[in-house]
C-alpha positions as CSV (number, residue, x, y, z in Angstrom):
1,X,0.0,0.0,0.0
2,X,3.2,2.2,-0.1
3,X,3.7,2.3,3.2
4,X,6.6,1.5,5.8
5,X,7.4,0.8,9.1
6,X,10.9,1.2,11.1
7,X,10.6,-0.3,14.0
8,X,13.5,1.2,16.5
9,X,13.8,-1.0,19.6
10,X,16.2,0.3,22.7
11,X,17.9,-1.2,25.4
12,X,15.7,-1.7,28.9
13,X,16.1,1.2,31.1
14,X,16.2,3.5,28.0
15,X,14.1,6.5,28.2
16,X,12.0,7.1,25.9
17,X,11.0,10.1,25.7
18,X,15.2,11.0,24.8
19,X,15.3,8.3,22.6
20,X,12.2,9.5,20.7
21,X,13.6,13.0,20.0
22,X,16.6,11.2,19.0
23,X,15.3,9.5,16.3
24,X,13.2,12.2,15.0
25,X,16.5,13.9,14.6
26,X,18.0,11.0,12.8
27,X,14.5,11.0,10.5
28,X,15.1,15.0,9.6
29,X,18.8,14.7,8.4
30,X,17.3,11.6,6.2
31,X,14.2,13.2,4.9
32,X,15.9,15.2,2.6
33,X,17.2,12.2,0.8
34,X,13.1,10.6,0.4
35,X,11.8,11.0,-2.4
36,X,8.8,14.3,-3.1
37,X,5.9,12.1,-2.7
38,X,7.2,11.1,0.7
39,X,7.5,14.2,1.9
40,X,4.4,15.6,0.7
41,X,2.5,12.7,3.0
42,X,5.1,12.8,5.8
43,X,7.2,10.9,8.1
44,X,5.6,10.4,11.7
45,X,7.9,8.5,14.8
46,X,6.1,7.8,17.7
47,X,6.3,5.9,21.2
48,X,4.3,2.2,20.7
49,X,4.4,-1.1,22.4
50,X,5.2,-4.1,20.4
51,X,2.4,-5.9,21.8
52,X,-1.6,-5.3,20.8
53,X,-3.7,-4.8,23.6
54,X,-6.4,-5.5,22.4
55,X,-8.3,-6.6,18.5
56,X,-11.6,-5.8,18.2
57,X,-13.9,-6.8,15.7
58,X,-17.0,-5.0,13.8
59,X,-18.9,-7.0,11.4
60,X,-22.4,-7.3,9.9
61,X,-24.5,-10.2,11.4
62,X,-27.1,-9.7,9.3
63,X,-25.5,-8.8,6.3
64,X,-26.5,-5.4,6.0
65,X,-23.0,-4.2,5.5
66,X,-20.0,-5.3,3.6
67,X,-16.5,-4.9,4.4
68,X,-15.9,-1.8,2.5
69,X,-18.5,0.0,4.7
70,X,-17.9,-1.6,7.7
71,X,-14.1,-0.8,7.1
72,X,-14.5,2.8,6.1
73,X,-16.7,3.0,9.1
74,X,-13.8,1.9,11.8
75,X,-11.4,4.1,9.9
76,X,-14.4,7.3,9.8
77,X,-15.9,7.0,13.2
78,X,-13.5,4.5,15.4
79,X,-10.2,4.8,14.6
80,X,-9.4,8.4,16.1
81,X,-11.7,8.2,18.7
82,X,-9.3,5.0,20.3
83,X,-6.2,6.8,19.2
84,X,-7.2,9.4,21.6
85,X,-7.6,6.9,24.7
86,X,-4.7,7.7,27.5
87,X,-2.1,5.5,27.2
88,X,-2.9,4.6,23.4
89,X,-0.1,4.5,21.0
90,X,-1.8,3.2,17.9
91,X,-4.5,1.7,16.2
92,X,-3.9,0.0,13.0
93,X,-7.2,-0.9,11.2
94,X,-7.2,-4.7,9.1
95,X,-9.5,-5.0,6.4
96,X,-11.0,-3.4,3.0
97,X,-9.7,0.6,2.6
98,X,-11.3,3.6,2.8
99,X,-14.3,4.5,0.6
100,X,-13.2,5.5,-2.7
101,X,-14.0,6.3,-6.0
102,X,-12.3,3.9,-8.5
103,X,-12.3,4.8,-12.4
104,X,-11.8,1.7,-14.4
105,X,-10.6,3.4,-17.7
106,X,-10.9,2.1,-21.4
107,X,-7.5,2.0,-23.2
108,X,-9.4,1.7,-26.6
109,X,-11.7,4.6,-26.2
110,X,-8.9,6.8,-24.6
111,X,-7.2,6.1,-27.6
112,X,-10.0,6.8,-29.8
113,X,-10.4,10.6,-28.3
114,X,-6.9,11.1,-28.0
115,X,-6.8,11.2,-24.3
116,X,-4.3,9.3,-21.6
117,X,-4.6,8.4,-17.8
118,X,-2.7,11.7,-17.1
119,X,-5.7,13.6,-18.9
120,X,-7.9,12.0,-16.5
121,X,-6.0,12.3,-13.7
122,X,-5.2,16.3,-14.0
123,X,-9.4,16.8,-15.3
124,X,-10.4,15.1,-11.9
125,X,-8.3,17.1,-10.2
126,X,-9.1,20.3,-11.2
127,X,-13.0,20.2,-11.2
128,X,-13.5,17.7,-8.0
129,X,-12.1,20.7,-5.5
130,X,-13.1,22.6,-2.7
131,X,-13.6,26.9,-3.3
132,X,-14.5,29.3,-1.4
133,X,-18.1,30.7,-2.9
134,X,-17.4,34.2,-1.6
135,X,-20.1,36.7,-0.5
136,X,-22.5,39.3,-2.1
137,X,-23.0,42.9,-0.7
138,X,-19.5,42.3,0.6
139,X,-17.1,45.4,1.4
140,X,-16.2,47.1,-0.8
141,X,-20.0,47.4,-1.8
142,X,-21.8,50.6,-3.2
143,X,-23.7,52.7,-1.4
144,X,-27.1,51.2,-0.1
145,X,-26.5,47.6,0.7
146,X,-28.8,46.3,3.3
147,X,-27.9,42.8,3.5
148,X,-24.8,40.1,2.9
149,X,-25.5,36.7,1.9
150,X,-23.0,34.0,1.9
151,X,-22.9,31.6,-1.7
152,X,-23.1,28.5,-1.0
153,X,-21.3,26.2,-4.1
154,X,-21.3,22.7,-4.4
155,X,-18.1,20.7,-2.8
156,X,-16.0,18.0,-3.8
157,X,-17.9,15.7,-5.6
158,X,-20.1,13.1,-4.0
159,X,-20.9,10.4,-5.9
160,X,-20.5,8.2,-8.8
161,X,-23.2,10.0,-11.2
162,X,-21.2,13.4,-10.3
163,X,-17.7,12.0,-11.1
164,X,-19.2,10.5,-14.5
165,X,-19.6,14.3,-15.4
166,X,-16.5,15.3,-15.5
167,X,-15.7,17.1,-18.8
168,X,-12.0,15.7,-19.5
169,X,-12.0,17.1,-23.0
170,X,-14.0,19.6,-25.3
171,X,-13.3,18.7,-29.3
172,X,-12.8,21.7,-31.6
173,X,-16.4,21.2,-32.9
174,X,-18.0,21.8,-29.3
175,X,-18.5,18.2,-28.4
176,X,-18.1,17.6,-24.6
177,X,-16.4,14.6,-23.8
178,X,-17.1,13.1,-20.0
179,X,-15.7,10.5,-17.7
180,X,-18.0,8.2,-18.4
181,X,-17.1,8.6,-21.6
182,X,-14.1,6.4,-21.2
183,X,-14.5,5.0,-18.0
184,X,-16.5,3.0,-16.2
185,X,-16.8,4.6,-12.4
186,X,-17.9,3.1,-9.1
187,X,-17.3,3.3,-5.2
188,X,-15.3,0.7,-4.0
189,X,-12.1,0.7,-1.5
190,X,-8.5,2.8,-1.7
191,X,-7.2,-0.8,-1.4
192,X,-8.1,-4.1,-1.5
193,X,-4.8,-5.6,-0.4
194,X,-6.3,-6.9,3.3
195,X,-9.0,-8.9,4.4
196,X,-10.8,-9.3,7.3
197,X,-13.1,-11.9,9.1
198,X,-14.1,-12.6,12.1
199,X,-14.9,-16.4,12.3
200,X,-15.5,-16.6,9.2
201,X,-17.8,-13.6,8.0
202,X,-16.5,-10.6,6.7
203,X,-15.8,-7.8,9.2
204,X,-12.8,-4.8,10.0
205,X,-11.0,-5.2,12.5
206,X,-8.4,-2.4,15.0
207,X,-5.3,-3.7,16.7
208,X,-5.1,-1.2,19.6
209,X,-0.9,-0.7,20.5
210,X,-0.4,0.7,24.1
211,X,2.5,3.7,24.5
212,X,5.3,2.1,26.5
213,X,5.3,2.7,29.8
214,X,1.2,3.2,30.5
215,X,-0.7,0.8,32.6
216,X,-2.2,-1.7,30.4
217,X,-5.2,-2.5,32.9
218,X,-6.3,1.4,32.5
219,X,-5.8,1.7,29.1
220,X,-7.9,-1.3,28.6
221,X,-10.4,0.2,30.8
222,X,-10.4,3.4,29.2
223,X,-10.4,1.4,25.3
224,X,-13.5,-0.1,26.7
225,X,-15.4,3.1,28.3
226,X,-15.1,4.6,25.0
227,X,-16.3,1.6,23.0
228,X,-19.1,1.8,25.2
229,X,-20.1,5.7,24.7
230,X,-19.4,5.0,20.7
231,X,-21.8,1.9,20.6
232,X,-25.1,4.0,20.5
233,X,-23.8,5.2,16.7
234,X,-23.2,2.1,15.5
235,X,-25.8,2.2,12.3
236,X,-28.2,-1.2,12.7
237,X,-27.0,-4.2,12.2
238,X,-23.5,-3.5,13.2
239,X,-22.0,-4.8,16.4
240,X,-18.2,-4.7,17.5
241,X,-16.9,-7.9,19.4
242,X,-13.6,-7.7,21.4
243,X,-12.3,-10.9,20.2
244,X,-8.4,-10.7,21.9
245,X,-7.9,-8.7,25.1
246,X,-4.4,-9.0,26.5
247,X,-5.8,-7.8,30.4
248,X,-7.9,-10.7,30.9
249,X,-4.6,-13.3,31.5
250,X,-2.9,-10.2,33.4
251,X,-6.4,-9.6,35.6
252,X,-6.6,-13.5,35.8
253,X,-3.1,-13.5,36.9
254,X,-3.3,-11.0,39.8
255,X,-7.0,-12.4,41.4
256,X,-4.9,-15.6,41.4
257,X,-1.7,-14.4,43.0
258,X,-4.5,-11.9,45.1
259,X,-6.2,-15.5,46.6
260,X,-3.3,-16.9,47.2
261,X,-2.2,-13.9,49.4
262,X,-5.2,-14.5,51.6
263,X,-4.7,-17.9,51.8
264,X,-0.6,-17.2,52.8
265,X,-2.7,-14.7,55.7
266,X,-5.2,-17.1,56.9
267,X,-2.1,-20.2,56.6
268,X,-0.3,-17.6,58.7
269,X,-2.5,-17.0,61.0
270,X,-3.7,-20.7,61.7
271,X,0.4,-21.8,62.1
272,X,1.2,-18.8,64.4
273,X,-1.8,-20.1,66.6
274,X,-1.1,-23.5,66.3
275,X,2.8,-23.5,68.2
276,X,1.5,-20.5,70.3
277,X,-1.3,-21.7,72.0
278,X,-2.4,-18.7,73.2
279,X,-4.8,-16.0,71.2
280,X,-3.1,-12.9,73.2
281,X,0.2,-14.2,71.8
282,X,-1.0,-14.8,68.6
283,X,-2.1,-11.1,68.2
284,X,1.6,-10.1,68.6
285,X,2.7,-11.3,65.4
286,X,-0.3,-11.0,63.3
287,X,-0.1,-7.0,63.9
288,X,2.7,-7.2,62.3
289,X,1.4,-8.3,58.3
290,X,-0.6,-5.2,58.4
291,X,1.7,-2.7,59.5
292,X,4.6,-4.2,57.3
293,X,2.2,-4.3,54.4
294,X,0.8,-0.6,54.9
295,X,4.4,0.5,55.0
296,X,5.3,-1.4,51.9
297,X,2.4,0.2,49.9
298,X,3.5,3.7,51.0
299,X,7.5,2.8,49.7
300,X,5.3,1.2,46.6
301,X,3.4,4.4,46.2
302,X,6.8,6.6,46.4
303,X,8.8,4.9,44.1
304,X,5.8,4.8,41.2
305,X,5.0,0.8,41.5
306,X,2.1,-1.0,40.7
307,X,0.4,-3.9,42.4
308,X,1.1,-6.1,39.3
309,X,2.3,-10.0,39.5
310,X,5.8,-9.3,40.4
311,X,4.7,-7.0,43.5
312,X,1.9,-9.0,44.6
313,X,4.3,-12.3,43.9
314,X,6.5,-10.6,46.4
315,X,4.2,-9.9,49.1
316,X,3.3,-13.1,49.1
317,X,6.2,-14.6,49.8
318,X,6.9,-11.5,52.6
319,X,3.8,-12.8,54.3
320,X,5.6,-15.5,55.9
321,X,8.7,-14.0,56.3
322,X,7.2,-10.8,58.0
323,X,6.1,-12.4,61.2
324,X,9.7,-14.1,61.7
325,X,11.0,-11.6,63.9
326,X,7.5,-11.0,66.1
327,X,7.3,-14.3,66.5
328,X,10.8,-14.5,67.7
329,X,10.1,-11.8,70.3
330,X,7.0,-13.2,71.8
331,X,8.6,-16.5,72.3
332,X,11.4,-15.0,74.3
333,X,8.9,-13.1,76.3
334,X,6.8,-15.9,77.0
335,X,9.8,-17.8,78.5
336,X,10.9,-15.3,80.8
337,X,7.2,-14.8,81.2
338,X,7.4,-18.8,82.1
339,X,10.0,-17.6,84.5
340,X,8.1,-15.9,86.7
341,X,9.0,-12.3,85.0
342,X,6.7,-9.9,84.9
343,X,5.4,-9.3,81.1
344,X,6.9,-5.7,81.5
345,X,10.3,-7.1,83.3
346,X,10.2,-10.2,80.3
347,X,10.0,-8.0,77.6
348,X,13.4,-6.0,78.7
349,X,14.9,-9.1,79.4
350,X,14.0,-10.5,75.9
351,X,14.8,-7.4,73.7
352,X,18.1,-7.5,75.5
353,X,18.8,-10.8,74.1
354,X,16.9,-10.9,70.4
355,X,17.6,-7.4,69.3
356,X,21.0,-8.1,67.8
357,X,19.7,-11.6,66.0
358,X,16.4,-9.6,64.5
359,X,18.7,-7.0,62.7
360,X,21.1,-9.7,61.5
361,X,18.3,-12.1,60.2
362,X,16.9,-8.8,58.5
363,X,20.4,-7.8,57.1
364,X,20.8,-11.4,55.8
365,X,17.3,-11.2,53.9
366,X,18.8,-7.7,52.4
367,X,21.6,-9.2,51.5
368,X,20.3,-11.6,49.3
369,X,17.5,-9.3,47.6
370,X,19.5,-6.1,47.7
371,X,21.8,-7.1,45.2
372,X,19.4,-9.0,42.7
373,X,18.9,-4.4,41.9
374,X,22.0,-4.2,40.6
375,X,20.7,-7.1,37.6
376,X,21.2,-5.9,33.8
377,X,18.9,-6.5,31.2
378,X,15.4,-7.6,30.7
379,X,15.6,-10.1,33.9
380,X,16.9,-6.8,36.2
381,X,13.9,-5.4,35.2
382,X,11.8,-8.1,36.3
383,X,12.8,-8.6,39.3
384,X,13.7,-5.2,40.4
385,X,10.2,-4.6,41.7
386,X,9.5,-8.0,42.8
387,X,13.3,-7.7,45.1
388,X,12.3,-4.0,46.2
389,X,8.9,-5.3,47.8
390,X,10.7,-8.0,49.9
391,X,13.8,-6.0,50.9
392,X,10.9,-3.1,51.8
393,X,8.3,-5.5,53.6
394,X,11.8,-7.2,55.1
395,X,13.3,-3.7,56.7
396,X,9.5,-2.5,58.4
397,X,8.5,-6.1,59.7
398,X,12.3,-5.7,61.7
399,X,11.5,-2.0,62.9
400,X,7.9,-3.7,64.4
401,X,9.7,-6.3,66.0
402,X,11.7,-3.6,67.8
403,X,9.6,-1.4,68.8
404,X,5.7,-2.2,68.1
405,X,5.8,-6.0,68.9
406,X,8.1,-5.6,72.3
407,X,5.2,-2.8,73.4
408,X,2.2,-5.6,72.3
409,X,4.0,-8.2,74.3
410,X,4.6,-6.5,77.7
411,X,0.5,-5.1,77.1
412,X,-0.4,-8.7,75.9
413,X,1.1,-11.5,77.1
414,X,0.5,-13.0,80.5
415,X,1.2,-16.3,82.2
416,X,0.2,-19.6,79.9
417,X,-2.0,-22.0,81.4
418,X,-0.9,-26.0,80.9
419,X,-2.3,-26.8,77.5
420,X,-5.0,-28.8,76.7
421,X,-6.8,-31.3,74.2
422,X,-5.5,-30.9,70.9
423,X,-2.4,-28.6,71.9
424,X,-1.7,-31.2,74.1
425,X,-1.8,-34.2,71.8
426,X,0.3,-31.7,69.3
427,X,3.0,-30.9,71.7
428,X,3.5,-34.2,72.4
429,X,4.2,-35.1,68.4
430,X,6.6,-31.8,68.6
431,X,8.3,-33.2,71.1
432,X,9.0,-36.3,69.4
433,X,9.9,-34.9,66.0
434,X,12.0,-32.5,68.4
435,X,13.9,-35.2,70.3
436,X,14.7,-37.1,66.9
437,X,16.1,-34.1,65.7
438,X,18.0,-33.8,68.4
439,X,19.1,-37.2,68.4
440,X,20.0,-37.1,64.2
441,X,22.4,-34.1,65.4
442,X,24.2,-35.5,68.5
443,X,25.0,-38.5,66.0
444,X,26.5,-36.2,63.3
445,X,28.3,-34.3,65.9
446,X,29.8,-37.6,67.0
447,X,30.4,-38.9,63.2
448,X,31.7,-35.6,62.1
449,X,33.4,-37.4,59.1
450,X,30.2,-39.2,57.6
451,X,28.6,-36.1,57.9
452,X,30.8,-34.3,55.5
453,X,30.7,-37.3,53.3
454,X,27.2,-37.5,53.1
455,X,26.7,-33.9,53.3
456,X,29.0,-33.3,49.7
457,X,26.8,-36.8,48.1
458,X,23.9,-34.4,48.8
459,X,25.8,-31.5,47.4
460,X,26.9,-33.6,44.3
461,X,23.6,-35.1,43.6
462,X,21.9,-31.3,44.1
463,X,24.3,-30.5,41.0
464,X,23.7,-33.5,38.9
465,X,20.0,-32.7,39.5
466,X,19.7,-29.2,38.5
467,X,22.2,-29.8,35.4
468,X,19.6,-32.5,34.1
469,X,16.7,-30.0,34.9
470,X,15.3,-28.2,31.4
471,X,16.0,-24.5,31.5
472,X,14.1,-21.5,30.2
473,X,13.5,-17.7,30.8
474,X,9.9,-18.0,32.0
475,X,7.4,-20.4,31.7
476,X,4.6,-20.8,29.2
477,X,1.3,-20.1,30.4
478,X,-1.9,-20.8,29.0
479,X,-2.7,-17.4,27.8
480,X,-6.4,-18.6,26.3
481,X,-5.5,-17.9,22.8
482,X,-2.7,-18.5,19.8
483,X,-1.7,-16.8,16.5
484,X,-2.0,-18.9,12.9
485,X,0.6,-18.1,10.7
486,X,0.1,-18.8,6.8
487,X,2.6,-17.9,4.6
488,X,2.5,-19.4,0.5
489,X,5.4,-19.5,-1.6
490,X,6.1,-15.8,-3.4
491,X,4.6,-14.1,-6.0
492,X,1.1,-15.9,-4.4
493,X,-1.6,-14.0,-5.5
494,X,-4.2,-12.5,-2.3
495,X,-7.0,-14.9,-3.8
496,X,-5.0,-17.9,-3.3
497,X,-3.8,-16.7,-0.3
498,X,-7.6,-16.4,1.3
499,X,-8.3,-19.7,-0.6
500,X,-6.0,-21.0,1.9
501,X,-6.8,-19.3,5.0
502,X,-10.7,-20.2,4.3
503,X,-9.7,-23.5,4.7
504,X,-7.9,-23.2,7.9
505,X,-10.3,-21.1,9.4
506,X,-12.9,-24.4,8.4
507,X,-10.3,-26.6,10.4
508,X,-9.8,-24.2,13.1
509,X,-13.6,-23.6,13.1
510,X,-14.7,-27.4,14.4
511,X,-11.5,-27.6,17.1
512,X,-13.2,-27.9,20.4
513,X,-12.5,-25.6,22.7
514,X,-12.3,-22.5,19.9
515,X,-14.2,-19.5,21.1
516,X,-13.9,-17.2,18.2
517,X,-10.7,-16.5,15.7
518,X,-9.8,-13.6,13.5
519,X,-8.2,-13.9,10.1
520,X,-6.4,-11.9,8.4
521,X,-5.1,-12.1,4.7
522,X,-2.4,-9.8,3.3
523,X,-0.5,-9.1,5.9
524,X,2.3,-11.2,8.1
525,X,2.2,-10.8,11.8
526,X,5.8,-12.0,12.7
527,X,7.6,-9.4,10.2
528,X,4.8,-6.7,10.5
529,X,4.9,-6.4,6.4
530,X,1.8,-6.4,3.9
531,X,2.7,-9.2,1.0
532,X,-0.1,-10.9,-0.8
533,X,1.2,-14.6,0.3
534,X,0.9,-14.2,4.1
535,X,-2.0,-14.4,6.4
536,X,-2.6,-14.7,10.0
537,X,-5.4,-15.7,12.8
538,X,-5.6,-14.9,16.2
539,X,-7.7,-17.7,17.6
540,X,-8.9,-17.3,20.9
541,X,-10.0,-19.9,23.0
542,X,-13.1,-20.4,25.5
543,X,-12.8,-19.2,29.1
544,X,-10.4,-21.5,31.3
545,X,-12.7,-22.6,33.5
546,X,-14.5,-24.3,31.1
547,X,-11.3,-25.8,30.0
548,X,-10.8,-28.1,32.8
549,X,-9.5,-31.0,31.1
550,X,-5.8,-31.4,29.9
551,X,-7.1,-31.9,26.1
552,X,-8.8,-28.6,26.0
553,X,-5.1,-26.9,27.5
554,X,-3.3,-24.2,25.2
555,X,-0.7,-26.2,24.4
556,X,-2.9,-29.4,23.3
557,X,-5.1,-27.3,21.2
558,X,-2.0,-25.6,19.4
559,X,-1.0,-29.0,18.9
560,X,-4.1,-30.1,17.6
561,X,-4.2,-27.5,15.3
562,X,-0.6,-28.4,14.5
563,X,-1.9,-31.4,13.1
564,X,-4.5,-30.5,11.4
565,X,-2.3,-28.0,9.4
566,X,0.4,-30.1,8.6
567,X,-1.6,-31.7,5.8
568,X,-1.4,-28.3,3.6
569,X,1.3,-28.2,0.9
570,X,0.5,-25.3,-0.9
571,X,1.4,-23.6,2.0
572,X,3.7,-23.1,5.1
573,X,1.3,-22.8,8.4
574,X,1.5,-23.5,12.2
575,X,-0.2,-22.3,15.6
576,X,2.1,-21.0,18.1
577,X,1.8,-19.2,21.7
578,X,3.0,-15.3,22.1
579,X,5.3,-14.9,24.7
580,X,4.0,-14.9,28.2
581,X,5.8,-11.6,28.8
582,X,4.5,-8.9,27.1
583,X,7.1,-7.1,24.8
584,X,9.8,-10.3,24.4
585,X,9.8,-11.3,21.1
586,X,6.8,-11.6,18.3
587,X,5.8,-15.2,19.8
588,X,6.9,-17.9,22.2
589,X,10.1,-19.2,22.1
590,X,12.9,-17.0,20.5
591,X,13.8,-14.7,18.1
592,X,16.6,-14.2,16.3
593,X,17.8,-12.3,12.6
594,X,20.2,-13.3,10.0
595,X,22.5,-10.7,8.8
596,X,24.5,-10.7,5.4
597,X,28.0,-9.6,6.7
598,X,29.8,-11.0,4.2
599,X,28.3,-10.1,1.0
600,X,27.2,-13.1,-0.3
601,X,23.8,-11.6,-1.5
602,X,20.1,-11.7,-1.1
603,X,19.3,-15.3,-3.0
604,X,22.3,-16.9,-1.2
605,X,21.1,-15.5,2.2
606,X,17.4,-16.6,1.6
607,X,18.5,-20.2,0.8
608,X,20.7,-20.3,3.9
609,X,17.7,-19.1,5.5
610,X,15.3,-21.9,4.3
611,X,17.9,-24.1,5.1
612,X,17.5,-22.9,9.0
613,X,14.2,-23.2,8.9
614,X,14.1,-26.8,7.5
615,X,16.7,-27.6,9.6
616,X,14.5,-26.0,12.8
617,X,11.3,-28.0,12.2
618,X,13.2,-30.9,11.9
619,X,14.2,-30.4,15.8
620,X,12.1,-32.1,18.4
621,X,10.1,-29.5,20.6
């Protein structure tokens, strides 16, 4: 369509808003060197993720509309109204063009009257313009005027019948010769190099980019507000259906991670009570997961963070480790307590003794997640936040146990009574599982030498263990959806190309456990370029909890999918997951590029190529 895209992509930790105006520089010293036409349309750079929020569909159900309409609709109505959502970066819109008027000309008559396509081209020009009708009784006026009135003339041209009368020629006898003359006119698209459906029927489609940087929870939010305020000027019989949204694994995510934070409290809670015994004691240690949490959400709220996984992640695992030091303090109390100390003479006496361990325990903890800050690259940023939250819950829960949990205790605590019932059936298995502990020690203390032995057997075996353990950056989840790449050998036509795709969207149609799927025929998701042999669908699958069994997973759908697709051999397709972190890579797995450094040429690089990529398939996994 005479369009290109340079995508510019920066090390982590760059900002932006530099590197922007730094390669809008760059762009000026090369736009001299583009060529008129380019410069008349324009070079834009702008800030966009790599990763669409969100694809959402318009089509027709009852066949009122076809693509061309419902395509110049998105682009009319749609289109800017999304751009302008906070935290939007673009919206690219899949399917027919524009409305526009196409003029089919006849070489024979052209020929006949002399005339050629730049004839037609310069007459519609020049008579399908807008003017200024001007005014009369305007200044300068004579004397006497009364009244201006505005003239009102007719605009650019509206129709088909109107474009039919342009005069492209008058013969030297008078004759008028029109456009329809020697062309056959109708509204149609700009372009007809994309397609569009949306499970099957035609439709147009946006793929909604957030700016790097924004929340993608409230940019989602505010993409579907406005969709909301836009639906009551949809004409009939045209609906919009969001068929991908990248929030709904992220919001899955956190009310997962946010469950199993309440389940971490209420574990807490029940553990604490159970070796305790004693509610007023209990209390002591419990105060302290609100207090370090509060404090941690204040840092949180300072430093700019988000309750997103990696936070919440974190405060999960603080939850247990939070209570450490109270708990630490209250059983020191309660022995002095046992001592026949009062609670406020016990809690001196126990302070004096467990201060010095609670702020070495606490500098340990630093130690190890201090330093994880200091990480390069893409896995420094991820656990940056996730080591901040720990190291942050870690320093308050130590400053409680110093000076809010020693003031609980001497309040609090008092003398315990002798357990009873189940405590006392418990304390009894404690003390077993206590005194074979204690017995396991005494005999390594006394076989010092078997120890080590067995100790570096352990040690060895840890090794050969974790060497035979697959490794990867980060797991792959089941995100409830997968891309369809289709790609036909060059030069393949856009018919054959949706021939194709028709019949995949048939075989992806009757998988079970398909909720909808998007197709897409002209353009290649993985190298963001418009060819007429490449398609793509985005298949989305139904909700995960009515995907219970194993068969209906992510990964045994993409491969049953697989295998349906490896029957085509007029074309190269295959499912595959995107990458379960947003922004690495165009799908799961890796990515990598081939670069010609040696000068061996195009052809030779594209058959090395092809050899990689026969050579890849043939790999297991």
């Amino acid at each position: 369509d005479g369009s290109m895209n340079l995508t510019v992509t920066f090390a982590p930790g760059t900002d932006l808003d530099t590197a922007n105006v730094l390669t809008q520089n760059r762009v000026a010293v090369a736009e001299a060197r583009l060529p008129e036409e380019v410069k008349r349309q324009g070079v834009t750079v702008k800030k966009q993720s790599t990763d669409v929020v969100m694809y959402v569909g318009f089509s027709s159900p009852g066949g009122t509309w076809d693509d061309n309409f419902l395509s110049n609709f998105v682009n009319q109505r749609i289109k800017d109204e999304i751009a302008r959502v906070p935290g939007v970066g673009n919206v690219q819109v899949f399917g027919a063009g524009q409305f526009s008027m196409r003029l089919w000309l006849d070489p024979q008559k052209l020929r006949t009257y002399g005339l050629t396509s730049g004839d037609i081209v310069d007459a519609v020009r020049q008579q399908n313009v807008q003017v200024a009708g001007g005014r009369v009784g305007g200044a300068p006026a004579e004397e006497g005027v009364a009244f201006e009135y505005t003239v009102n003339v007719p605009g650019r041209l509206a129709d088909a019948p109107d474009f039919e009368k342009i005069v492209v020629k008058t013969s030297d006898d008078g004759r008028v010769i029109r456009l329809r003359d020697v062309a056959r006119v109708e509204l149609g698209a700009d372009s007809y190099s994309l397609s569009s459906q949306l499970n099957g029927e035609p439709s147009a489609t946006i793929a909604i980019y957030q700016i790097p940087g924004s929340n993608i929870i409230a940019v989602a939010e505010g993409i579907a507000a406005k969709m909301e305020e836009l639906r009551p000027s949809f004409p009939e019989d045209l609906v919009s259906t969001v068929i991908y949204d990248n929030t709904d694994i992220i919001r899955a995510s956190i009310a997962g991670v946010v469950e199993t934070l309440f389940e971490a409290l209420i574990l807490v809670v029940l553990t604490v009570f159970l070796f305790l015994q004693n509610f007023r004691a209990t209390l002591v240690p419990l105060a302290t997961i609100p207090v370090s949490l509060i404090g941690t959400f204040a840092v949180m709220l300072l430093l700019g963070y988000s309750l997103n996984q990696l936070t919440l992640f974190g405060l999960v695992l603080v939850i247990g480790i939070v209570v450490d030091d109270a708990i630490v303090v209250v059983e020191n109390t309660t022995r002095w307590i046992e001592e026949g100390l009062s609670p406020r003479e016990a809690t001196e006496k126990a302070m004096l003794e467990v201060s010095g361990p609670v702020v070495a325990t606490t500098l340990v903890l630093l130690a190890v997640f201090v330093p994880t800050l200091a990480m390069g690259g893409i896995t420094g940023t991820l656990f940056k936040q996730f080591a901040v939250t720990i190291s942050i819950a870690t320093v308050f829960s130590s400053i409680n146990a110093l000076t809010l949990s020693p003031a609980l205790c001497a309040l609090l605590l008092r003398k315990q009574k002798e357990p009873r019932g189940l405590f006392r059936l418990f304390n009894r298995g404690l003390d077993k599982v206590t005194g074979g502990y204690l017995g396991v020690t005494r005999l390594a203390i006394r076989r010092a030498a078997l120890a080590v032995i067995l100790f570096l057997g352990l040690a060895i075996g840890s090794v050969i263990g974790l060497g035979s353990l697959p490794t990867g950056f980060v797991p792959q989840e089941d995100e409830g959806y997968c891309i369809v790449n289709v790609q036909l050998p060059d030069g393949a036509s856009l018919q054959r190309t949706r021939a194709v795709l028709n019949e995949v969207n048939a075989l992806v149609k009757e998988t079970p456990g398909v909720a909808d799927f998007l197709t897409i025929a002209g353009y290649g998701l993985i190298d963001g370029a418009a060819s007429s042999n490449t398609g793509f669908l985005v298949v989305t699958f139904k909700p995960w909890d009515e995907r219970s069994d194993p068969a209906l997973h992510q990964s045994a759908l993409i491969r049953r999918i697989n295998g349906k697709l490896a029957r085509f051999d007029q074309a190269m397709a295959f499912a595959f997951p995107m990458p379960s972190l947003p922004g690495v890579g165009t799908s799961g797995g890796f990515t990598f590029m081939l670069q010609d450094r040696a000068g061996v040429g195009f052809e030779q690089l594209q058959q090395v190529a092809q050899e990689l990529i026969e050579d890849g398939n043939a790999q297991s996994g």
